[in-house]
C-alpha positions as CSV (number, residue, x, y, z in Angstrom):
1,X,0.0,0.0,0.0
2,X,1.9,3.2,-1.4
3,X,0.8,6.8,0.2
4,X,-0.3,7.2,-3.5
5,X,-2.7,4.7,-3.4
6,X,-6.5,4.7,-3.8
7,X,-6.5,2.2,-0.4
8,X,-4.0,4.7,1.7
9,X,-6.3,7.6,1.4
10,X,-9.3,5.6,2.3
11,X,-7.3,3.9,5.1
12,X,-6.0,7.4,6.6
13,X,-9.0,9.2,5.8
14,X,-10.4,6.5,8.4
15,X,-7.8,6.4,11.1
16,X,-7.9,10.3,11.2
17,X,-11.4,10.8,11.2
18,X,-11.5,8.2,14.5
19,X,-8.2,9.7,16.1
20,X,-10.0,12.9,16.4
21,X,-13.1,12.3,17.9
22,X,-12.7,9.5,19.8
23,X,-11.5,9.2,23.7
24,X,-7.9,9.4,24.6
25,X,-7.3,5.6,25.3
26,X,-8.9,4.7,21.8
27,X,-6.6,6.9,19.9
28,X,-3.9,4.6,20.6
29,X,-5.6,0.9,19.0
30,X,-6.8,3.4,15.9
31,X,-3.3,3.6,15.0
32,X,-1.9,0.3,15.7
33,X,-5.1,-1.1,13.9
34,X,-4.1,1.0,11.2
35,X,-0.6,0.2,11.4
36,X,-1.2,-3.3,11.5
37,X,-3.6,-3.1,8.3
38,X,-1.1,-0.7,6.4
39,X,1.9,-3.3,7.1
40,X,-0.5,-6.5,6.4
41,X,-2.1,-5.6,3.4
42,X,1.4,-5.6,1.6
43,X,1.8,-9.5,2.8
44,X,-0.1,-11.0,6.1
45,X,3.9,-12.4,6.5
46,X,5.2,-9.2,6.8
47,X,2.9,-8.3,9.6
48,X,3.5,-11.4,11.9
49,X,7.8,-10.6,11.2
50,X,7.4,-6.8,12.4
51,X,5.2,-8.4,15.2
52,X,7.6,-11.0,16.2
53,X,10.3,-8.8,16.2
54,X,9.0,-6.1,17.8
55,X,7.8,-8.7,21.4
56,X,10.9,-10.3,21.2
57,X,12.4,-6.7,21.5
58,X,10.0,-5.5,24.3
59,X,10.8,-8.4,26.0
60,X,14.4,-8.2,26.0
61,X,14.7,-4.9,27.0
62,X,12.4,-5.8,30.3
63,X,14.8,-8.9,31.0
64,X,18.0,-6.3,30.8
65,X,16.5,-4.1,33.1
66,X,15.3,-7.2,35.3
67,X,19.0,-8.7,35.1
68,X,20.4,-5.3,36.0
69,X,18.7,-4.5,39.2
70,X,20.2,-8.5,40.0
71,X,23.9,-7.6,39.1
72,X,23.8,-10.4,36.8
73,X,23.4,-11.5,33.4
74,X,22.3,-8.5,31.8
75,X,25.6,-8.4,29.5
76,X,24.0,-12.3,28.3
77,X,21.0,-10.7,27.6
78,X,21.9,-7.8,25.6
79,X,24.1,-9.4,23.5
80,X,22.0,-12.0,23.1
81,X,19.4,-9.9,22.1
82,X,21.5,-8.3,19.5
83,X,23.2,-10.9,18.2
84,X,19.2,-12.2,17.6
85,X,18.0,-9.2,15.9
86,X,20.9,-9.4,13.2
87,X,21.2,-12.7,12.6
88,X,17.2,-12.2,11.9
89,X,18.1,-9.5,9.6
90,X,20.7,-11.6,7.7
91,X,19.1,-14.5,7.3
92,X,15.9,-12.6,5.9
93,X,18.2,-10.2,3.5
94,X,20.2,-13.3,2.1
95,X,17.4,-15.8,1.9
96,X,17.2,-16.1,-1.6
97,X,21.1,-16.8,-1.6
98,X,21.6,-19.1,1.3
99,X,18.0,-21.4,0.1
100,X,18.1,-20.7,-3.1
101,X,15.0,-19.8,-3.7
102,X,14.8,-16.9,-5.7
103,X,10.8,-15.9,-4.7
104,X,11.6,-15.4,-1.2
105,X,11.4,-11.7,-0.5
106,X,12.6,-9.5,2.1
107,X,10.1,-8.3,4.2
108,X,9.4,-4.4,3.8
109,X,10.5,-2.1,6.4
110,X,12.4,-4.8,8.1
111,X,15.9,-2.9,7.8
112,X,14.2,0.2,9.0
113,X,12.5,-1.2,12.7
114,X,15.5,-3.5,13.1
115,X,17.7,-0.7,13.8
116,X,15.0,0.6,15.9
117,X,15.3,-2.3,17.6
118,X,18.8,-2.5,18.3
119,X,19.1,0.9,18.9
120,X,16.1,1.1,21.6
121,X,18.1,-2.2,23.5
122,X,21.5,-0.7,23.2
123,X,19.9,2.7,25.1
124,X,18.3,0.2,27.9
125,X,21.5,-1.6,28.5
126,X,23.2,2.0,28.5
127,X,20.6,2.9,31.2
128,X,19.8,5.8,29.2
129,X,16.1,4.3,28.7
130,X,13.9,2.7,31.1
131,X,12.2,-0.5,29.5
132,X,8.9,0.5,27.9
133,X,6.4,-2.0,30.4
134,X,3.1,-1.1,27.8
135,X,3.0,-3.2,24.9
136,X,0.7,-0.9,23.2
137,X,3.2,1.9,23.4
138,X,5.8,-0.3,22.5
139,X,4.0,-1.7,19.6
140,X,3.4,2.1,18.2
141,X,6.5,3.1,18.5
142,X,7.8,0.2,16.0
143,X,5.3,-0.1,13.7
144,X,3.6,3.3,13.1
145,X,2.3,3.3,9.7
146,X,3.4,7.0,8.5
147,X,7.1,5.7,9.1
148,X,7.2,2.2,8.8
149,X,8.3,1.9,5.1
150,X,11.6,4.2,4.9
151,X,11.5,5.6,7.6
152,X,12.7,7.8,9.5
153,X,14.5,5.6,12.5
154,X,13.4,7.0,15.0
155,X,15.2,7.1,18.7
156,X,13.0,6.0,21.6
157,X,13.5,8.8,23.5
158,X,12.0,11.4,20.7
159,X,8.9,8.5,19.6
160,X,8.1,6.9,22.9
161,X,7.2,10.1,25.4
162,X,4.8,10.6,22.3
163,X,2.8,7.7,21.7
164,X,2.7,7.0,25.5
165,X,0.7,10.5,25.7
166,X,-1.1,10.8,21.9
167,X,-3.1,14.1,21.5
168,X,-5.0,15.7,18.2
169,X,-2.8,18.1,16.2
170,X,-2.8,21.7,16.8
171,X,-3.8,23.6,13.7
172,X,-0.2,25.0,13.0
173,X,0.7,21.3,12.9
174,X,-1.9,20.5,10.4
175,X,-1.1,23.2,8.2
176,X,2.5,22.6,8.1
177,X,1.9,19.1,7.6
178,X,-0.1,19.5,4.9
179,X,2.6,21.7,3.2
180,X,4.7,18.6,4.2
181,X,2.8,16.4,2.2
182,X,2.5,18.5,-0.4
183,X,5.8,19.3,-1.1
184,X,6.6,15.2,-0.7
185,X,4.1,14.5,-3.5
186,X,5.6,17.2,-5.8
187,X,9.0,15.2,-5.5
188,X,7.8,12.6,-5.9
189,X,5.6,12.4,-8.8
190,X,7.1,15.6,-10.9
191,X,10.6,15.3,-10.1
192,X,11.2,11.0,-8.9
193,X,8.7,9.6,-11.3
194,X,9.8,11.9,-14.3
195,X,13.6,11.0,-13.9
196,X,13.1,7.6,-12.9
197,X,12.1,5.6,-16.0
198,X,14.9,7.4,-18.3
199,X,17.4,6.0,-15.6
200,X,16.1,2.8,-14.9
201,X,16.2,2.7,-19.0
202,X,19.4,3.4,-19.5
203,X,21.2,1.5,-16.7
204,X,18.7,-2.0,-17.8
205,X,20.4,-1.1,-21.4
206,X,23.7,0.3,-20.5
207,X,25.6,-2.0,-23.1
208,X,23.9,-0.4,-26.4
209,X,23.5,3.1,-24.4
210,X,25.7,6.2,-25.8
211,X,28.3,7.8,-23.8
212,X,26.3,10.3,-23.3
213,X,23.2,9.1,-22.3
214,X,25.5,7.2,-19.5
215,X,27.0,10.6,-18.6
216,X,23.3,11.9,-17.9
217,X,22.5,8.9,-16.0
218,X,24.6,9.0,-13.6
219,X,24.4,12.8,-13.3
220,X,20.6,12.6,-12.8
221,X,20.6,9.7,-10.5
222,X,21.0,11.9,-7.3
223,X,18.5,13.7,-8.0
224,X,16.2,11.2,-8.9
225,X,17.0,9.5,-5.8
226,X,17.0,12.2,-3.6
227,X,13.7,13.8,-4.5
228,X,12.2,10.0,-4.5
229,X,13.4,9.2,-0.8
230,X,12.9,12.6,0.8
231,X,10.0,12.8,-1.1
232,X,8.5,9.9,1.1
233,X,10.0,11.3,3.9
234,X,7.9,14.7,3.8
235,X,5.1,12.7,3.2
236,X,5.6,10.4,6.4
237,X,6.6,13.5,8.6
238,X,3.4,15.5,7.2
239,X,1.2,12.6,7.8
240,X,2.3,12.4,11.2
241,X,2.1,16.2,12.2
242,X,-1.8,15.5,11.7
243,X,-1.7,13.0,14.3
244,X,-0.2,15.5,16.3
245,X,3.7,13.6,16.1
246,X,6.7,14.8,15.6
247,X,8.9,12.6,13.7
248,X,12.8,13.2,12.9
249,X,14.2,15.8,10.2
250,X,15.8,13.2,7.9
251,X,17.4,15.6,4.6
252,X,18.8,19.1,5.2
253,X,19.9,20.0,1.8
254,X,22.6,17.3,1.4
255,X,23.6,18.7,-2.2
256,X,25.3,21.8,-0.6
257,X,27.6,19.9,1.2
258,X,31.3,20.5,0.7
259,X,32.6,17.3,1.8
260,X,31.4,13.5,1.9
261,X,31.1,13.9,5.2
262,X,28.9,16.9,5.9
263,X,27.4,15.4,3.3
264,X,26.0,12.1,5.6
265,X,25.4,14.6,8.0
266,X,22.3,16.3,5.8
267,X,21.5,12.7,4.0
268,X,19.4,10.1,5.8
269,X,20.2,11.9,8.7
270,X,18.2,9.4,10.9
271,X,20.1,6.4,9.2
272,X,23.8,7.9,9.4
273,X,23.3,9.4,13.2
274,X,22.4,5.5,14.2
275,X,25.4,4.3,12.7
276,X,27.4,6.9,14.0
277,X,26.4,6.6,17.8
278,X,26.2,2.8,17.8
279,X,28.5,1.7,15.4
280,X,31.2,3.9,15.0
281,X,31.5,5.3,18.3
282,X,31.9,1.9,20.0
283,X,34.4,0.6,17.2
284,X,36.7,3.8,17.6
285,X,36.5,3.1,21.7
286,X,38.2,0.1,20.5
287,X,40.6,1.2,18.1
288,X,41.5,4.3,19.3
289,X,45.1,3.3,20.2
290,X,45.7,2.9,16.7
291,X,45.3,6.6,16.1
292,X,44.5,7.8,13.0
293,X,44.8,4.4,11.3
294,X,41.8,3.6,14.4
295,X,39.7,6.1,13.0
296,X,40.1,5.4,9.7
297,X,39.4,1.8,9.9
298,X,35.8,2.4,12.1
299,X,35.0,4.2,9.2
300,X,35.8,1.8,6.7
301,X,34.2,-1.1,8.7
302,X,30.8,1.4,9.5
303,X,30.4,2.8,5.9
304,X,30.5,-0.9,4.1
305,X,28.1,-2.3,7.2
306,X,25.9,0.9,5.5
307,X,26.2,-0.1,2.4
308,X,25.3,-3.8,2.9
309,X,22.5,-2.7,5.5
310,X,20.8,-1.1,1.8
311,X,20.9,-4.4,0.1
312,X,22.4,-7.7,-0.7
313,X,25.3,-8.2,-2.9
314,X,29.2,-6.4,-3.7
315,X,27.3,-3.8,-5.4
316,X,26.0,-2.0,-2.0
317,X,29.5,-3.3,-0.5
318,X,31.6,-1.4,-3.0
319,X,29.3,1.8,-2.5
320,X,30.0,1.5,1.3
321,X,33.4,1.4,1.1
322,X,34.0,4.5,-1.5
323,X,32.1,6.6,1.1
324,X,34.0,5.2,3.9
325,X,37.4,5.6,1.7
326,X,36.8,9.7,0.5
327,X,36.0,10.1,3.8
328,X,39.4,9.1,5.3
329,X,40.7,11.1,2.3
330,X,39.4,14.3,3.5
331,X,40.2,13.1,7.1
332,X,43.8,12.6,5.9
333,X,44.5,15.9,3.3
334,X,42.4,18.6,5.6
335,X,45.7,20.6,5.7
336,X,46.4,20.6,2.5
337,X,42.6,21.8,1.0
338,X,42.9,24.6,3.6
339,X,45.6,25.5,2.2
340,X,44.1,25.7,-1.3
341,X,41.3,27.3,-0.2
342,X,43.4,30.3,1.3
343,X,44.7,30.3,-2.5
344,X,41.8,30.4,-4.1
345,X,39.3,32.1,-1.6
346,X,36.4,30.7,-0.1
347,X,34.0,31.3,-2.8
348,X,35.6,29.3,-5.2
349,X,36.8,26.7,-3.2
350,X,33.6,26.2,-1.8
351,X,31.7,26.2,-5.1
352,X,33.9,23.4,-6.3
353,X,33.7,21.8,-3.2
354,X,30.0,21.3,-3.3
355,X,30.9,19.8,-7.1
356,X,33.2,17.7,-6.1
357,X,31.3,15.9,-3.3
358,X,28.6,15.8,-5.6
359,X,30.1,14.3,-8.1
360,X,31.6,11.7,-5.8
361,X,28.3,10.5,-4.9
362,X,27.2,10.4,-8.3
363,X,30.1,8.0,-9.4
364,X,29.3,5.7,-6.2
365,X,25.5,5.6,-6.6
366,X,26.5,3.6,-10.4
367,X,27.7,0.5,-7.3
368,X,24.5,1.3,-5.9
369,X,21.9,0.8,-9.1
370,X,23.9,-1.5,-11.3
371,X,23.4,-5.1,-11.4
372,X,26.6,-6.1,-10.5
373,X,30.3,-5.1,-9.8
374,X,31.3,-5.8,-13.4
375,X,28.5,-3.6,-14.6
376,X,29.3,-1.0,-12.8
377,X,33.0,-0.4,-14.1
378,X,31.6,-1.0,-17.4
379,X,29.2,2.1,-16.9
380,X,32.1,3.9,-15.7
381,X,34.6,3.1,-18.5
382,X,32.6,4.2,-21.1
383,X,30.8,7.6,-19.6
384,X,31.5,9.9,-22.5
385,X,30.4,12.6,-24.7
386,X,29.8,10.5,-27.4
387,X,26.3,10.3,-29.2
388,X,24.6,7.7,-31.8
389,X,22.8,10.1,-33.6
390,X,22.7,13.4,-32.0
391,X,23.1,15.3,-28.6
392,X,19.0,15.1,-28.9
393,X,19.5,11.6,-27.1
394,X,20.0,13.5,-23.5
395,X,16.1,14.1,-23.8
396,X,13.8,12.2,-21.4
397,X,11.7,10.4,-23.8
398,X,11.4,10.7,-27.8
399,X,9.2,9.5,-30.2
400,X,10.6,6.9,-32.8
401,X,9.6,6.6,-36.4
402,X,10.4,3.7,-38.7
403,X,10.6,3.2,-42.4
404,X,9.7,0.2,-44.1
405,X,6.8,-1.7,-43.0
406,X,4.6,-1.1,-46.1
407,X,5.9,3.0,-46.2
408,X,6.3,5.3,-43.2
409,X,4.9,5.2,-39.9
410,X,4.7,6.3,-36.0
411,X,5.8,3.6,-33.7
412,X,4.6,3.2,-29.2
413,X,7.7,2.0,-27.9
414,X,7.2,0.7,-24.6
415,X,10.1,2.7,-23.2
416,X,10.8,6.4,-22.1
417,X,14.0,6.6,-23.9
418,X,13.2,4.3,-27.4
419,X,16.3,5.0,-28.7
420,X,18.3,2.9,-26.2
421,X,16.9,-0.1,-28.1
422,X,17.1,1.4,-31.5
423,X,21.0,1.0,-32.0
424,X,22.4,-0.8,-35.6
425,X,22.3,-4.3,-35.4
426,X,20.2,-4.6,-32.8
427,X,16.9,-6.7,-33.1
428,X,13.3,-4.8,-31.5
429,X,10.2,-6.6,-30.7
430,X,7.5,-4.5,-32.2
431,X,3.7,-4.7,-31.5
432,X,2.3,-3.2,-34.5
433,X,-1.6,-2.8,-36.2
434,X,-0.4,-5.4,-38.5
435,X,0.9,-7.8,-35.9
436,X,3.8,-8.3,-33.7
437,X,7.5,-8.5,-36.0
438,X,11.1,-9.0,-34.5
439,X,13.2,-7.1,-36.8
440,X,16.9,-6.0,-37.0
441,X,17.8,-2.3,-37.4
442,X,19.8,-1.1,-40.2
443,X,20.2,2.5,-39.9
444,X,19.1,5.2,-37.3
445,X,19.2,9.0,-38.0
446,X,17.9,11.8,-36.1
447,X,15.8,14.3,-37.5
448,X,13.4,17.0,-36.4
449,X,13.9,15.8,-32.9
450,X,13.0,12.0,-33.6
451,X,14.6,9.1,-34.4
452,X,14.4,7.6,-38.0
453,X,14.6,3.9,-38.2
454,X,15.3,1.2,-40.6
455,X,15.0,-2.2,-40.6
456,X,16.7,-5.0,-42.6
457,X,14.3,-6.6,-44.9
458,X,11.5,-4.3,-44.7
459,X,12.4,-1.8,-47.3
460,X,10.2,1.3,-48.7
């Protein structure tokens, strides 16, 4: 169930209408009924994982606490506990490889409330938390429905004091998340949805795409990304304001960042602040008597965990570890870019800074999308400014005419970017008023902002 659904609107047009005029106490089984609808409608399995997860969570934290106040076996527990939740979270992600069945799939928000998870049991054993004792409390802080997808992660300190004590929005939280939602849906459908099909097009066909059209790929990904994910993120933050919750900032205009690591300090802020305070903290406690070569490897070791956390395979690995690597770069040559930044002035150097990290990113998010490793370099080695037929190609979508089949006519592709499959040589399944024909192209020309095609044995 997508927020731009037909069956969202109906479902939160229902849960707000009885949040707001309905007791206190009630407010609180509207939205974990609506929670638990929201999460099962997707698959009933889903539901009884987050479920699972969640009590075995509630309960350890009570047992650390319990074990605590004994002065025994609350360092069992924890770890225990951990060690669970992980080896939960593996064994879902890498299923398909470790059963070998490739229709197994990974339960949806399952990274997302696992790190909730962890994080919420890590704060109990640091006695920063008391154990949550109300299931129901519990229960909505885990599984709210506005958040439950992407995100954001929250902390149990912000969530918790909130759901234990829900109230209806004030208007100046309605308003504002309204504009919230707004705003999200504008990224999302104008900017995400637009961009999305051209890049999913040209990375699916990256062998027969022209340099170019790789070069704008990989430039637009970003963006596509970005507005896509923060997009959702507006939306789940909006939709919460008119519950009357505050959930946590999670972009802060990452693309202004000067270096790779202000820039994960304005990007998924709620994912790179958990990995921060309980991954990298505690590994540098533990290295930091190697100095600098400490720091650097806690970074290595938490930036590749990140980039595995987003998915299974060397892809998401390799993404992990060029983060983790430019950031011990910039760790390492501070001096220096002072120094050139003196020379230059601040203007400049901060103008090219903002490129450069950009631009980083960009080459690293090709790890991300691509199928595989070798793919990836691939995509890389042959970014150019070469064209096929004219610098036209850059356009999101074009429409394709062919000569041949019994004189000149318009052609649907089922693509927005036909002219990725319209390359010499290649062979194109057409569905055509005169029935469907596989036929191999002969010639392609641009003209008057379309492509020309021929095909071999069809001619005029």
């Amino acid at each position: 169930m997508s927020f731009i659904s037909l069956e969202f609107v109906l479902l939160f047009l229902l849960c707000f209408t009885l949040y707001h005029f309905i007791s206190d106490k009630g407010r609180k089984f509207v939205l974990l009924a609506a929670s638990g609808v929201f999460i099962g409608y997707f698959n009933p399995a889903f539901l009884v994982t987050a479920l699972v997860v969640s009590l075995f969570t509630y309960g350890a934290a009570i047992l650390i606490e319990q074990a605590r106040e004994k002065g025994r076996g609350f360092r069992l527990i924890y770890w225990g506990g951990i060690s669970c939740l992980v080896l939960c979270w593996i064994g879902f992600r890498y299923a398909n490889r470790l059963t070998g069945d490739s229709g197994f799939i990974f339960p949806l928000g399952m990274s997302f409330y696992t790190f909730q998870a962890i994080g919420y049991l890590t704060e109990v054993y640091w006695e920063e938390e008391k154990a949550e004792r109300r299931p129901i409390d519990f229960l909505l802080y885990m599984l709210l429905f506005m958040k439950f997808l992407s995100g954001p992660i929250e902390r149990s300190a912000d969530l918790l004091p909130q759901v234990r004590k829900l109230s209806p929005a004030s208007y100046s939280m309605m308003t504002y998340g309204l504009k919230l939602i707004v705003v999200g849906l504008v990224k999302k459908l104008v900017l995400a949805d637009h961009i999305a099909p051209y890049i999913d097009g040209v990375f699916s066909s990256m062998h027969t795409a022209s340099g170019v059209q790789l070069l704008m790929a990989c430039l637009l990904y970003p963006i596509e990304l970005y507005a896509d994910f923060s997009g959702y993120t507006d939306m789940a933050i909006g939709i919460g304001m008119l519950f009357g919750l505050k959930l946590s900032s999670n972009f802060a205009h990452p693309f202004a960042a000067q270096t790779t690591a202000e820039f994960w300090r304005r990007w998924h802020i709620s994912l790179s602040s958990w990995v921060r305070d309980y991954l990298f903290l505690p590994l540098s406690s533990f290295t930091r008597r190697w100095g600098q070569w400490g720091v650097a490897a806690s970074l290595m070791v938490t930036f590749i965990a990140l980039g595995v956390w987003h998915g299974a395979g060397w892809t998401f690995a390799v993404y992990g570890f060029i983060q983790g690597l430019v950031i011990v770069w910039e760790l390492r040559t501070e001096r220096i870019r002072n120094k050139v930044r003196k020379h230059i002035g601040r203007r400049l150097f901060a103008t090219l800074s903002v490129i450069r990290t950009y631009l980083i990113f960009a080459v690293s998010l090709v790890f991300f999308k691509a199928q595989s490793v070798s793919d990836a370099f691939y995509f890389l080695r042959n970014i150019s400014f070469q064209t096929h037929a004219s610098w036209k190609e850059i356009n999101i979508g074009m429409l394709v005419n062919t000569h041949g089949l019994r004189g000149e006519m318009k052609v649907k592709v089922l693509t927005d970017f036909p002219q990725l499959r319209f390359q010499k040589g290649a062979v194109v399944h057409l569905q055509l008023a005169q029935g469907q024909f596989d036929l191999k192209v002969q010639h392609v020309r641009e003209s008057k902002g379309q492509l020309l095609v021929k095909f071999e044995g069809y001619d005029d």
